[in-house]
C-alpha positions in Angstrom: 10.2 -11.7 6.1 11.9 -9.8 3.8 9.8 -7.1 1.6 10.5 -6.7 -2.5 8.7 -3.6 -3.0 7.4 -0.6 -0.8 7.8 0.3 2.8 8.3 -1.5 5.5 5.1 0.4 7.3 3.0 0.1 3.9 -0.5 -1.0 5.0 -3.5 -2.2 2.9 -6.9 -4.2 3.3 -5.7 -7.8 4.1 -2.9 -6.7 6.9 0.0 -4.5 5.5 2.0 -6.4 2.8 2.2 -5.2 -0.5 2.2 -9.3 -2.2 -1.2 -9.5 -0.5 -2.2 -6.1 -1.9 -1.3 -7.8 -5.8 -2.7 -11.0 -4.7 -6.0 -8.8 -4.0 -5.7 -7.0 -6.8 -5.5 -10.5 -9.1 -8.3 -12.4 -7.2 -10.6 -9.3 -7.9 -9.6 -8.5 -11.3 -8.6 -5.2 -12.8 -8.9 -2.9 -15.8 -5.2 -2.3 -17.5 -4.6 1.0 -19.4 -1.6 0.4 -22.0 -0.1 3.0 -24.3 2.2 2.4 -27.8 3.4 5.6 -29.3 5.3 5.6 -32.4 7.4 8.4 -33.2 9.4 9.6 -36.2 12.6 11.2 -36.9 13.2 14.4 -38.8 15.5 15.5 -41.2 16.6 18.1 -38.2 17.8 15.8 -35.9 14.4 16.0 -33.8 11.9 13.0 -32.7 8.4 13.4 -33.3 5.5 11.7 -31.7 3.5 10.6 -34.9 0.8 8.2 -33.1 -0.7 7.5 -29.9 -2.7 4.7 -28.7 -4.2 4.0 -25.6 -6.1 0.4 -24.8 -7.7 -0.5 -22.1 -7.6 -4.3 -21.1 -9.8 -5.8 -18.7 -7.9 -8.5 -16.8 -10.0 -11.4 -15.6 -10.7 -12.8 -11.8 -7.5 -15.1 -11.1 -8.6 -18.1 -9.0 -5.3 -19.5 -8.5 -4.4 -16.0 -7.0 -7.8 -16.2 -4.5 -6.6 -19.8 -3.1 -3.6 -18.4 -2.4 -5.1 -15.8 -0.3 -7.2 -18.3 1.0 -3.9 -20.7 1.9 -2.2 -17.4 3.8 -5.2 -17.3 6.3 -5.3 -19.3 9.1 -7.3 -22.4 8.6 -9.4 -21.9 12.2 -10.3 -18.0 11.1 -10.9 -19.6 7.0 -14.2 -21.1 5.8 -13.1 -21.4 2.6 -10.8 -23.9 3.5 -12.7 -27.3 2.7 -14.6 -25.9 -0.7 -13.9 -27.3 -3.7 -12.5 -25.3 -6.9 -16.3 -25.0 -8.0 -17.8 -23.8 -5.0 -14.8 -21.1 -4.5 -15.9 -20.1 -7.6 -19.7 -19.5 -6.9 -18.2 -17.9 -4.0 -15.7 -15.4 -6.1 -18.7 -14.7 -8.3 -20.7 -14.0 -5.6 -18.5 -11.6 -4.2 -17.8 -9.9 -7.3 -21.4 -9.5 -7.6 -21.4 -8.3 -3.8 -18.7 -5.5 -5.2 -20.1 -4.5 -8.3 -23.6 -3.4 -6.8 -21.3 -1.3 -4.2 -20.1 0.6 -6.8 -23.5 1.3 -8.5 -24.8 1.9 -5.4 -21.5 4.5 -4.8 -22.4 6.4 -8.3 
């Protein structure tokens, strides 16, 4: 299998391979820090940073990305594998859930 990004050694929580690690990352849902600067020119010649503006964007839970980490288990070692769209949603709210008390809990 050839890799896209990284290292061939890179590891991570789901078995070393860095589409899993983004797969992961979608399922789970993320917080996305973006940054527009506008800058002006001078009479001299110079640029100048007039404004800058950071946003933070909180990017949903993907379910198509969890059934797709789902699909590259192996169906004996995956008991997800019969549940219908609703009930792996229950069970990626659940788990959410199950995460978001670990980090209060961590605090």
């Amino acid at each position: 299998m050839q890799k896209i990004f990284g290292k061939k050694n890179d590891t991570n929580m789901l078995g070393g391979d860095i589409v899993k690690s983004t797969l992961e990352k979608r399922a789970q849902g993320f917080v996305l820090e973006e940054i527009t600067e506008e800058f002006c020119g001078e009479e001299n010649g110079d640029i100048r940073l007039v404004k800058r503006k950071v946003t933070k964007k909180e990017v949903a839970p993907d379910i198509n990305a969890l059934k797709v980490l789902i699909e590259m288990q192996s169906p004996n070692d995956n008991k997800y594998h019969n549940m219908t769209d609703e009930e792996l949603k229950l069970e990626r709210d659940r788990l959410i859930k199950l995460l978001k008390e670990e980090d209060e809990h961590e605090d």
